[in-house]
C-alpha positions as CSV (number, residue, x, y, z in Angstrom):
1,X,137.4,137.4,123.7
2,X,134.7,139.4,123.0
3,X,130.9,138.7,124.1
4,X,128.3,139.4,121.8
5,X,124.9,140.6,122.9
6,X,121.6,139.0,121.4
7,X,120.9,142.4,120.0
8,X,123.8,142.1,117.8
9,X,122.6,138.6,116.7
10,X,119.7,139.5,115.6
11,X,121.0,141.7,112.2
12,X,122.8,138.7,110.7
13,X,121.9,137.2,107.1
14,X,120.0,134.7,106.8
15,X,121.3,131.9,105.5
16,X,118.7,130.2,103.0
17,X,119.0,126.1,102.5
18,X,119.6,125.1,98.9
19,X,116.6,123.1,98.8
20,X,114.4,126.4,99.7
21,X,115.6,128.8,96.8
22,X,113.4,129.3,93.6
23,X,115.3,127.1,90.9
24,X,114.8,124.3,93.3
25,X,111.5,124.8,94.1
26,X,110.5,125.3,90.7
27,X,112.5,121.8,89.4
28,X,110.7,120.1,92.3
29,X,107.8,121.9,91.3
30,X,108.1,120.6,87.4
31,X,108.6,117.2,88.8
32,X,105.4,116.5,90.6
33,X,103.2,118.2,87.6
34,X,105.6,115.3,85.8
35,X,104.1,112.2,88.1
36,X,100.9,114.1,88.7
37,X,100.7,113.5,84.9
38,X,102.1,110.0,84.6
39,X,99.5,109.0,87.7
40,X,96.5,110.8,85.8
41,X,97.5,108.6,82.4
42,X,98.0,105.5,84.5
43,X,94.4,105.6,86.2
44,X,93.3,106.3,82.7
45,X,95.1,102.5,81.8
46,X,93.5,101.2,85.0
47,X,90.4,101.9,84.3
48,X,90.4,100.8,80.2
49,X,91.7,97.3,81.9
50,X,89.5,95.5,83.8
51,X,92.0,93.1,85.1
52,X,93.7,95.8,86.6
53,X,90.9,97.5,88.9
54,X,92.4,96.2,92.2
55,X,95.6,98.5,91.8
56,X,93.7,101.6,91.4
57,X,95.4,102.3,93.9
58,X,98.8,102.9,93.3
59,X,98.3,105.7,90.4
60,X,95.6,106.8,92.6
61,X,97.8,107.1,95.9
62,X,100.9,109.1,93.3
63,X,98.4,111.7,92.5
64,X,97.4,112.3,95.6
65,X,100.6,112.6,96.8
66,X,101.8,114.5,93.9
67,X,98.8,117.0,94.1
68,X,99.9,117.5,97.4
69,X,103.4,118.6,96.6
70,X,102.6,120.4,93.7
71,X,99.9,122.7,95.7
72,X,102.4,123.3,98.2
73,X,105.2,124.2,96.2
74,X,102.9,126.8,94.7
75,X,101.5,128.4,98.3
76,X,105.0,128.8,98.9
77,X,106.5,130.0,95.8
78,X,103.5,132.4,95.0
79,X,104.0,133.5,98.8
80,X,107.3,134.7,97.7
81,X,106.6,136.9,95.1
């Protein structure tokens, strides 16, 4: 058997996750504009309802969360290119 040096290692292919290449970055990408949208409309209801004012919070806390993902996505896919 054969021992390979580290120097040989090192010229391999990467091998890229599924989750990491651009059709699923994009889809993943389209999805949190998607609840980034349905959390903007649902703080819009909140707000028209005053019984509702407590749970601010939940549309609030999905497009926060959404933001997040969807600002990331785009460092990384714009990072790409």
């Amino acid at each position: 058997m054969k021992v390979k040096f580290k120097s040989e290692l090192l010229f391999r292919r990467a091998i890229i996750p599924w989750y990491d290449t651009d059709p699923a970055m994009l889809l993943t990408l389209a999805f949190a504009v998607a609840a980034l949208l349905f959390s903007l409309f649902g703080v819009a209801a909140v707000l028209d309802t005053p019984h509702y004012h407590a749970a601010i919070w939940v549309p609030g806390l999905l497009g926060i969360l959404s933001l997040t993902i969807t600002i990331s996505m785009l460092i990384r896919l714009i990072g790409r290119s």
